[in-house]
DSSP file (Angstrom, degrees, kcal/mol; ACC not computed):
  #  RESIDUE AA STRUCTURE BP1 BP2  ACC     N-H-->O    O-->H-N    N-H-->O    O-->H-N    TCO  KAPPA ALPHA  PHI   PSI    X-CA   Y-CA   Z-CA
    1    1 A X              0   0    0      0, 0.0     2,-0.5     0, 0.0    89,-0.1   0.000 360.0 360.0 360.0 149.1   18.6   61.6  -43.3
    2    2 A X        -     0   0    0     87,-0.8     2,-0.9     7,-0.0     0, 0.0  -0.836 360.0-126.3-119.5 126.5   16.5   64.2  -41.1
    3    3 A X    >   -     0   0    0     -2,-0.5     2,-6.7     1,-0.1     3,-1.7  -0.470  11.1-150.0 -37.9  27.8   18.6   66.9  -39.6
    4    4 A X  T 3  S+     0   0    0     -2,-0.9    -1,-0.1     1,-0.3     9,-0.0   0.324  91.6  63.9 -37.9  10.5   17.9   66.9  -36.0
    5    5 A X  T 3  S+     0   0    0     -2,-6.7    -1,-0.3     4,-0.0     2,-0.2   0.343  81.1  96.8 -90.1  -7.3   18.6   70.6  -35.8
    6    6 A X  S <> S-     0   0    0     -3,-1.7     4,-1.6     1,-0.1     3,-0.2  -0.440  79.1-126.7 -81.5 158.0   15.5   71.7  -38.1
    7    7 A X  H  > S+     0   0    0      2,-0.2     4,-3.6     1,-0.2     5,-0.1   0.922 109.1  63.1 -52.9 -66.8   12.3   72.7  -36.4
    8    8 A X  H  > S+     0   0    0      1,-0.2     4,-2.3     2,-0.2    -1,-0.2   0.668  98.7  49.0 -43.2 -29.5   10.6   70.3  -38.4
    9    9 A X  H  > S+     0   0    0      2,-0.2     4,-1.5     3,-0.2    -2,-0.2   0.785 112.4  48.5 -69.4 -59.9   12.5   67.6  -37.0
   10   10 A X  H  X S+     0   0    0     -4,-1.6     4,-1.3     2,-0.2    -2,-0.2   0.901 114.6  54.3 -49.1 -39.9   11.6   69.0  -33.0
   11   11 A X  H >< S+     0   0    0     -4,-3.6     3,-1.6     1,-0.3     4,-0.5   0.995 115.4  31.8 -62.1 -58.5    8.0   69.2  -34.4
   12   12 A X  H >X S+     0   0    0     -4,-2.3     3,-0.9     1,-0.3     4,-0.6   0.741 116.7  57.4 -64.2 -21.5    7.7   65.7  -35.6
   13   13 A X  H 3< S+     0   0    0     -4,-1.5    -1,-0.3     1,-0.3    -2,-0.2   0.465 112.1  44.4-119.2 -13.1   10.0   64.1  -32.8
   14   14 A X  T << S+     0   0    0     -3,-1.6    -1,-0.3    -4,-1.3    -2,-0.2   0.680 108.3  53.1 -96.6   3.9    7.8   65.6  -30.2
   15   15 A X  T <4 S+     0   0    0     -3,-0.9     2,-0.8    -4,-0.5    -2,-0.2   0.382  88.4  98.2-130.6 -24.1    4.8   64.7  -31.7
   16   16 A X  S  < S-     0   0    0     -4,-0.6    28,-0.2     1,-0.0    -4,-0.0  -0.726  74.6-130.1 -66.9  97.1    5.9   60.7  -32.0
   17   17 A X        -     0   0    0     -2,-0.8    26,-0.5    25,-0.1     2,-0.3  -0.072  21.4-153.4 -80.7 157.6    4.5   58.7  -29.2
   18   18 A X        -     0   0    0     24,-0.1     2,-0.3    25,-0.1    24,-0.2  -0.845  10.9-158.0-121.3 152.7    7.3   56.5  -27.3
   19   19 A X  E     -A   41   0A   0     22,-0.9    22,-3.2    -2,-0.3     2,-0.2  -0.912  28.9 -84.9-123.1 156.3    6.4   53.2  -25.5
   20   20 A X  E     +A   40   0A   0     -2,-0.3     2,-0.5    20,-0.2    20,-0.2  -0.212  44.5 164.9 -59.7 130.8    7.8   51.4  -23.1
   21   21 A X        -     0   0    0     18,-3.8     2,-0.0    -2,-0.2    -1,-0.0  -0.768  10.3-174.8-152.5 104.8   10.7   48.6  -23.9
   22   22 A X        +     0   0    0     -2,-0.5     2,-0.2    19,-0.0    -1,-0.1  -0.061  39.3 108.9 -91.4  43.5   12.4   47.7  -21.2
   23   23 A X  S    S-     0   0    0      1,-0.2    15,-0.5    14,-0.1    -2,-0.0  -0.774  70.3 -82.3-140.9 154.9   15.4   45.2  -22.8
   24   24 A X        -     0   0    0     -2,-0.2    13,-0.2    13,-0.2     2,-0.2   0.039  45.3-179.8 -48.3 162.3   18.8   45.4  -23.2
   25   25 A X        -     0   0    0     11,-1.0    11,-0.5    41,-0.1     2,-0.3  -0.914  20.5-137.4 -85.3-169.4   20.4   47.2  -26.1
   26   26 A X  E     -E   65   0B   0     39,-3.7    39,-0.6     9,-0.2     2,-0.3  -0.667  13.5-172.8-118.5-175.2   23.8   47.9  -27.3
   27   27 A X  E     -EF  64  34B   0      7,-1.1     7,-3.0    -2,-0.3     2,-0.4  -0.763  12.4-171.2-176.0 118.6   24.9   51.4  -28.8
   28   28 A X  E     +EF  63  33B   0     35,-2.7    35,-2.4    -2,-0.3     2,-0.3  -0.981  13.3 172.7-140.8 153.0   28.6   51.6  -30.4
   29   29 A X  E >   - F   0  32B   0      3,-2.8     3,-1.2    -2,-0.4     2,-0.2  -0.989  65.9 -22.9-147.9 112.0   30.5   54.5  -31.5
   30   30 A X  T 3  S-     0   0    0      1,-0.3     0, 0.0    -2,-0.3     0, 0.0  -0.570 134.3 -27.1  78.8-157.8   34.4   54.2  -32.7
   31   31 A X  T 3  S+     0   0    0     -2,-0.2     2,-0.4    -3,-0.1    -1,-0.3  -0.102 115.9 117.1-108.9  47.6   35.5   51.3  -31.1
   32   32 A X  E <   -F   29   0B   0     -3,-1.2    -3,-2.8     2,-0.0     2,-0.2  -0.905  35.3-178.3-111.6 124.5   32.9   51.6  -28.1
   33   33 A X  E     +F   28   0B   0     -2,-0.4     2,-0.3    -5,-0.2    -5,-0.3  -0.927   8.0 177.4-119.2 105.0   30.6   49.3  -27.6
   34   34 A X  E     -F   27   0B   0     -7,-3.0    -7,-1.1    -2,-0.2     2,-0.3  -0.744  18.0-146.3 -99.6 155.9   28.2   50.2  -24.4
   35   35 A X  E     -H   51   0C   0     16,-0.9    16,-0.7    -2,-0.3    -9,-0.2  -0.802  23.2-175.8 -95.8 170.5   25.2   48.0  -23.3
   36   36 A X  E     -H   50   0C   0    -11,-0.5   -11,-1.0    -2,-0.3     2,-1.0  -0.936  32.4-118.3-172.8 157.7   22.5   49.7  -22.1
   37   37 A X        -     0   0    0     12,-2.3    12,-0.3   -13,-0.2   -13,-0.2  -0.671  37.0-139.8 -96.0  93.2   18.8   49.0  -20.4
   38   38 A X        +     0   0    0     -2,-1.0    10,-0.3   -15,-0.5     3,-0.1  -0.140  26.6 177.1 -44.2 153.3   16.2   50.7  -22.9
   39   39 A X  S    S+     0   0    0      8,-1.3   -18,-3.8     1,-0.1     2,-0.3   0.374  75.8  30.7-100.0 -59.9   12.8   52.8  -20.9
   40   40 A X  E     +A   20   0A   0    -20,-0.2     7,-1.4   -18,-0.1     2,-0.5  -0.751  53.6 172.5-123.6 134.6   11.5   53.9  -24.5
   41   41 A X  E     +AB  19  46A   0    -22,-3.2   -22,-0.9    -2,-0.3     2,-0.2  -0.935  17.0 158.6-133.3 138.2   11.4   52.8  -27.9
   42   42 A X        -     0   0    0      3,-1.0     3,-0.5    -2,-0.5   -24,-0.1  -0.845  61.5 -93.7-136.8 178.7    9.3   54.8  -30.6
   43   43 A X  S    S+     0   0    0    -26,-0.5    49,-0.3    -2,-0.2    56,-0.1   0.688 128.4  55.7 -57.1 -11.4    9.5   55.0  -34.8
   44   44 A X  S    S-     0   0    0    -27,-0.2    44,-6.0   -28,-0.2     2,-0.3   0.681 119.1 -63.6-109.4 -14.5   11.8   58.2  -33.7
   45   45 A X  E     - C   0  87A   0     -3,-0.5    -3,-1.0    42,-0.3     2,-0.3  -0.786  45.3 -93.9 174.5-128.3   14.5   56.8  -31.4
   46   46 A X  E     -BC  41  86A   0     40,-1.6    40,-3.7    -2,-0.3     2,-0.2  -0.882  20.5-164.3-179.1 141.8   15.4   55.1  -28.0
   47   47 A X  E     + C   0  85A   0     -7,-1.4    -8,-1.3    -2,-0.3     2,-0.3  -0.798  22.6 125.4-129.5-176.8   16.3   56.2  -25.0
   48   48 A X  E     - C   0  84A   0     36,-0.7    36,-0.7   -10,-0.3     2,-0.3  -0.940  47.5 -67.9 165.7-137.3   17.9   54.4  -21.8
   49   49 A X  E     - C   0  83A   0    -12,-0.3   -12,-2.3    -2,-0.3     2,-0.4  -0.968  42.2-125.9-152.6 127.4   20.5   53.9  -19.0
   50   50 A X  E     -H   36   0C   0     32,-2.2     2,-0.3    -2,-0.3   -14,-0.2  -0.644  22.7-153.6 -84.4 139.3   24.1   52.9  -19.6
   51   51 A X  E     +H   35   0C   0    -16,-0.7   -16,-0.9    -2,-0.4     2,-0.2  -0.787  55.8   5.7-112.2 157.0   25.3   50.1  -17.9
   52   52 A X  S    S-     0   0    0     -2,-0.3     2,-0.4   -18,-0.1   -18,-0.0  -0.774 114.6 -32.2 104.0-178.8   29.1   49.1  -16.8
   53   53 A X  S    S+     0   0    0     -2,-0.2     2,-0.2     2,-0.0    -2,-0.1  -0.854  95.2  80.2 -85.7 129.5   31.6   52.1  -17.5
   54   54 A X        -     0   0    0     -2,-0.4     2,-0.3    -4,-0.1    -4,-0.1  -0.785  46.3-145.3 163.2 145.5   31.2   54.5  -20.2
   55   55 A X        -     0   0    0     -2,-0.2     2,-0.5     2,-0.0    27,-0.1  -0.977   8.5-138.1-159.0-166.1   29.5   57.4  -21.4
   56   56 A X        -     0   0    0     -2,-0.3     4,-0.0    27,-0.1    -2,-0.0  -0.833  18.9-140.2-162.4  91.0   28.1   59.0  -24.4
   57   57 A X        -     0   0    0     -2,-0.5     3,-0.5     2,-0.1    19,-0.2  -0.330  33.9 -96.0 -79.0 161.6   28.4   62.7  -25.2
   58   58 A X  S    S+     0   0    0      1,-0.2     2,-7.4    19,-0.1    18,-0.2   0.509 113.8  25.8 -25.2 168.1   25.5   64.7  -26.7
   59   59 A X  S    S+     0   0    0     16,-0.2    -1,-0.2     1,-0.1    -2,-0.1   0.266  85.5 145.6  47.5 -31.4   25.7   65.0  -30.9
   60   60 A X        -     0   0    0     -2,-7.4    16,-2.1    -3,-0.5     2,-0.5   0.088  52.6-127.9 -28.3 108.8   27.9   61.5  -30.7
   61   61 A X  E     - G   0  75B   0     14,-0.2    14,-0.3    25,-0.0     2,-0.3  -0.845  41.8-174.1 -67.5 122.0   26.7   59.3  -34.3
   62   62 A X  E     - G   0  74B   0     12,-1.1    12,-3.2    -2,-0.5     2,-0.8  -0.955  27.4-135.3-142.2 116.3   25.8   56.2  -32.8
   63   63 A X  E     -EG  28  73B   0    -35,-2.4   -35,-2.7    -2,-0.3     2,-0.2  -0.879  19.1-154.3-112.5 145.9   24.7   52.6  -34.0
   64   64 A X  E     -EG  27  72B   0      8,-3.5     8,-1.8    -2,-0.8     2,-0.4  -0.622   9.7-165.8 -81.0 137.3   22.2   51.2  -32.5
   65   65 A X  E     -E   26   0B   0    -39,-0.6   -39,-3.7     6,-0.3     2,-0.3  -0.992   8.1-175.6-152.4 128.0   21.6   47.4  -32.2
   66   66 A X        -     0   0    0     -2,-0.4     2,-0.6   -41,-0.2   -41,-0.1  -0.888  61.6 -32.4-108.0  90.5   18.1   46.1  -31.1
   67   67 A X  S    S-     0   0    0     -2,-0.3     4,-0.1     1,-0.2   -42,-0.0  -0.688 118.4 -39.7  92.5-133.3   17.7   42.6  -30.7
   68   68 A X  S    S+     0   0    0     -2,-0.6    -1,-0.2     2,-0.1     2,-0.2  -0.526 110.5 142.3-122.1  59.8   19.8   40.3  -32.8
   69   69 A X  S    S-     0   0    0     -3,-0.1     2,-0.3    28,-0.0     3,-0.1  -0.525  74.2 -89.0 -86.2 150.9   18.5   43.7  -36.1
   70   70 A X        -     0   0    0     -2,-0.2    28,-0.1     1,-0.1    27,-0.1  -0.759  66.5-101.4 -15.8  98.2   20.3   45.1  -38.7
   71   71 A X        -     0   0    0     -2,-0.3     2,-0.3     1,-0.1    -6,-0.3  -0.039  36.5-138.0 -85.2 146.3   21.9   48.1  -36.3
   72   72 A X  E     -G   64   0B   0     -8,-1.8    -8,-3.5    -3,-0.1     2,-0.4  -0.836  13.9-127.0-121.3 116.9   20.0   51.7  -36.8
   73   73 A X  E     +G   63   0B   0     -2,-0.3    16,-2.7   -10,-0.2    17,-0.9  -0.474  39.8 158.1 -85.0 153.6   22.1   54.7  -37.0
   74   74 A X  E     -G   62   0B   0    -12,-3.2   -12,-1.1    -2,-0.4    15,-0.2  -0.706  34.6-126.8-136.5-168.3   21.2   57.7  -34.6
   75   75 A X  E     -G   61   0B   0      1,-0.5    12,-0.7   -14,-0.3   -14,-0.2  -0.858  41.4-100.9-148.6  99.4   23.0   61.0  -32.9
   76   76 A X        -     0   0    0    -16,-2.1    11,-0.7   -18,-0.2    -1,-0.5  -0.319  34.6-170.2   5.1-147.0   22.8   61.4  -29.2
   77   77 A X  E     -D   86   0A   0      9,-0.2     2,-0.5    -3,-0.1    -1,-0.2  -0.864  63.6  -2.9-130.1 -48.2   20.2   63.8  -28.7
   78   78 A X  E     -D   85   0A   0      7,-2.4     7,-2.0   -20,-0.1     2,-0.5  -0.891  58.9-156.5-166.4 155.4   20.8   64.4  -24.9
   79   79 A X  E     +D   84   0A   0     -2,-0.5     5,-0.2     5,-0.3     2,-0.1  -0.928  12.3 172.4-130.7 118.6   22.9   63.2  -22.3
   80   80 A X  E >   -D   83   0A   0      3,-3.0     3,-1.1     1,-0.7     4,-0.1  -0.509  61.0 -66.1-147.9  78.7   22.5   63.1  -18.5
   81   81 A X  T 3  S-     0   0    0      1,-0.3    -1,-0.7    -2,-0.1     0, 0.0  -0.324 120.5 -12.8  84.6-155.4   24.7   61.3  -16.1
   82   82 A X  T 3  S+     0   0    0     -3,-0.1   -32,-2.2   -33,-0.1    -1,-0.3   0.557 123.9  78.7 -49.7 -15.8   24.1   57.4  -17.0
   83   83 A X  E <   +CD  49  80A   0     -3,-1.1    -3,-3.0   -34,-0.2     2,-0.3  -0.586  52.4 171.4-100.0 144.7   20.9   58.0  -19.3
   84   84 A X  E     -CD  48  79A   0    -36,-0.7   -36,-0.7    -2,-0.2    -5,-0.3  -0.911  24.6-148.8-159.5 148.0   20.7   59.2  -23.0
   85   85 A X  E     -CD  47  78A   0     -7,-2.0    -7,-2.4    -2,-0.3     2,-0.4  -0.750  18.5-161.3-105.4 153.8   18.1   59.5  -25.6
   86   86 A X  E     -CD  46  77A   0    -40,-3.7   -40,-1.6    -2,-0.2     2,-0.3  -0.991  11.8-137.6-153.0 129.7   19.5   59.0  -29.1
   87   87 A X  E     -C   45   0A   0    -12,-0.7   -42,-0.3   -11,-0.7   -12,-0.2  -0.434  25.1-119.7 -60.4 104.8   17.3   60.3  -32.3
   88   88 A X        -     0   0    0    -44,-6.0   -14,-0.3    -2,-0.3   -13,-0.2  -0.596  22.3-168.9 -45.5 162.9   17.4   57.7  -35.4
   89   89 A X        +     0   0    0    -16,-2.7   -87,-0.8   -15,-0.2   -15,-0.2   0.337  63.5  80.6-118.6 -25.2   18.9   59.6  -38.2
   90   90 A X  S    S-     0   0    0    -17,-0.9     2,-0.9   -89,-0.1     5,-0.0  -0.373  88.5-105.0 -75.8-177.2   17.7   56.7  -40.6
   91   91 A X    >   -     0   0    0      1,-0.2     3,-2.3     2,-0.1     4,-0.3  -0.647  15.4-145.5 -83.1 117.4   14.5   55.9  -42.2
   92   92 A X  G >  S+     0   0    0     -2,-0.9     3,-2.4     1,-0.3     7,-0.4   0.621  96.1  84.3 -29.2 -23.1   12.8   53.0  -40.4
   93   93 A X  G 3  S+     0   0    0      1,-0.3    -1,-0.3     2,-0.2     3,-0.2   0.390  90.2  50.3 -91.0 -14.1   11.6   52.4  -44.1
   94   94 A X  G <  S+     0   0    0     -3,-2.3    -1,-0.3     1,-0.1    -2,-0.2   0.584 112.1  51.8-114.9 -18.8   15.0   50.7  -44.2
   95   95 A X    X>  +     0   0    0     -3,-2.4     3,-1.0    -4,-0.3     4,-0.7  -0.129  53.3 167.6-109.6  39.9   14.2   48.5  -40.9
   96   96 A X  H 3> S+     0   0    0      1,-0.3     4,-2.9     2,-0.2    20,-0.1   0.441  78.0  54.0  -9.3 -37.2   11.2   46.5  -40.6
   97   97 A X  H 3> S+     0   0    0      2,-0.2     4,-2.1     1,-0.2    -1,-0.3   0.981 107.3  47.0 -78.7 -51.6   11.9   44.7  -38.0
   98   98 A X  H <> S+     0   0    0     -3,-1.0     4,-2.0     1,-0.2    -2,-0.2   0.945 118.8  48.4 -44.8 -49.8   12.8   47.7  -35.6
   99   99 A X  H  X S+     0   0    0     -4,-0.7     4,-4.1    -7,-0.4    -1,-0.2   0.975 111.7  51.0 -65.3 -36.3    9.2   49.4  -37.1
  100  100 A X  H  X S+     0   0    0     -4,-2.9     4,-1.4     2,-0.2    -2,-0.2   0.851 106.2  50.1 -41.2 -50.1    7.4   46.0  -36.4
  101  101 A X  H >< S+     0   0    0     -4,-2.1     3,-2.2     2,-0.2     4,-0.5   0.960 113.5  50.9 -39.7 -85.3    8.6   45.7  -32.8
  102  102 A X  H 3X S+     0   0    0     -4,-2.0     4,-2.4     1,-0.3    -2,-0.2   0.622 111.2  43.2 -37.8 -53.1    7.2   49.4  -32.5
  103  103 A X  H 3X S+     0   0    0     -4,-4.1     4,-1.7     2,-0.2     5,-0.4   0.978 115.1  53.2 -56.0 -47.0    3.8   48.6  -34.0
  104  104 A X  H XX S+     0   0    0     -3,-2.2     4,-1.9    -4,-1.4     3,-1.5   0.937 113.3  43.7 -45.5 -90.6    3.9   45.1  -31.6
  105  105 A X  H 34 S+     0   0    0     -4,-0.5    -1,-0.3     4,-0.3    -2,-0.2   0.715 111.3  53.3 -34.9 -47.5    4.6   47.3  -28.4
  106  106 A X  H 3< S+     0   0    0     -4,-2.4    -1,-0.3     1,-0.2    -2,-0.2   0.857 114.6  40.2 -27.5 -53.6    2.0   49.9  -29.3
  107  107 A X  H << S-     0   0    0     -4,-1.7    -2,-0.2    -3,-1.5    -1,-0.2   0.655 117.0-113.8 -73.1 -25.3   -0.8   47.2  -29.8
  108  108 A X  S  < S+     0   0    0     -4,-1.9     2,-0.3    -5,-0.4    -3,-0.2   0.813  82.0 118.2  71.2  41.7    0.4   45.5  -26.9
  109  109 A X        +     0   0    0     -5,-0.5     4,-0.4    -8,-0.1    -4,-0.3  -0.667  18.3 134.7 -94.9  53.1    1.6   42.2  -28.5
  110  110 A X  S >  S+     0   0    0     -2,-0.3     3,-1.4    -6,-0.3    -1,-0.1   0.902  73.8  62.9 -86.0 -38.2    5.4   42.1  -27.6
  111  111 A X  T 3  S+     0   0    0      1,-0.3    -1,-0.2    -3,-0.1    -2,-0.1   0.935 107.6  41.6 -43.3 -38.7    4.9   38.6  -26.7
  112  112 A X  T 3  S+     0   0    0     -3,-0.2    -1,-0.3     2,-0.0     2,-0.2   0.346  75.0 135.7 -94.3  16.4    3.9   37.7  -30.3
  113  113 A X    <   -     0   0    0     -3,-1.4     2,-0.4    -4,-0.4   -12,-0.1  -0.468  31.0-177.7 -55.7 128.9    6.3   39.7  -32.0
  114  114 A X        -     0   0    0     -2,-0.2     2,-0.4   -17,-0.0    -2,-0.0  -0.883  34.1-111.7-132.9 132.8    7.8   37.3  -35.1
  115  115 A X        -     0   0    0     -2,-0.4   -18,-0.1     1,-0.1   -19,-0.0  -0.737  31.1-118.9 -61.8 115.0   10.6   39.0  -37.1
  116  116 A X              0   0    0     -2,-0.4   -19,-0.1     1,-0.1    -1,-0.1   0.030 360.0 360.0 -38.8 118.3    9.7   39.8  -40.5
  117  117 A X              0   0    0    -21,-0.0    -1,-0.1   -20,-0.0   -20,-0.0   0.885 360.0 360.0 -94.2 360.0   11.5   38.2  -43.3
């Protein structure tokens, strides 16, 4: 798990290019479940806009669920009125599908994206 308080962690996590993914996800914490309207998804996190009531303070351990994935844990990383960007804290090495998407949207194939099995 990466530390999102190390330097290293700032270095690499600015240094990750994000694309655009504009579809729904979900993000539950406790027994909160919000949906919410992705902008960007990269190998290093997601960001987006909550919809509905709810919100999602800063540092907050979070799983993530992308599609119909295996749900990816993360930690808020910052929080601003309805929008929040949220950090993985696991290794994509553990999600395929979520790194596949990412290559697909990079290349600009999200239309052929096939989930691995």
């Amino acid at each position: 798990m990466l530390d999102i308080r190390s330097e290293r962690a700032a270095a690499n996590r600015r240094s990750i290019p994000r694309f655009i993914f504009t579809e729904s996800f979900k993000v539950s914490f406790g027994s909160t479940v919000l949906r919410m309207d992705a902008y960007n998804l990269s190998v290093g996190g997601i960001s987006g806009s909550i919809l509905g009531i709810g919100n999602v303070p800063e540092k907050m351990t979070v799983e993530v669920y992308i599609r119909n994935f295996r749900p990816v844990m993360g930690r808020v990383r910052w929080a601003r009125g309805r929008e929040i960007g949220i950090t993985f804290t696991e290794d994509l090495a553990n999600h395929p599908q979520i790194r596949a998407l990412v290559k697909c949207i990079e290349s600009g194939d999200v239309g052929g994206f096939e989930t691995p099995l």
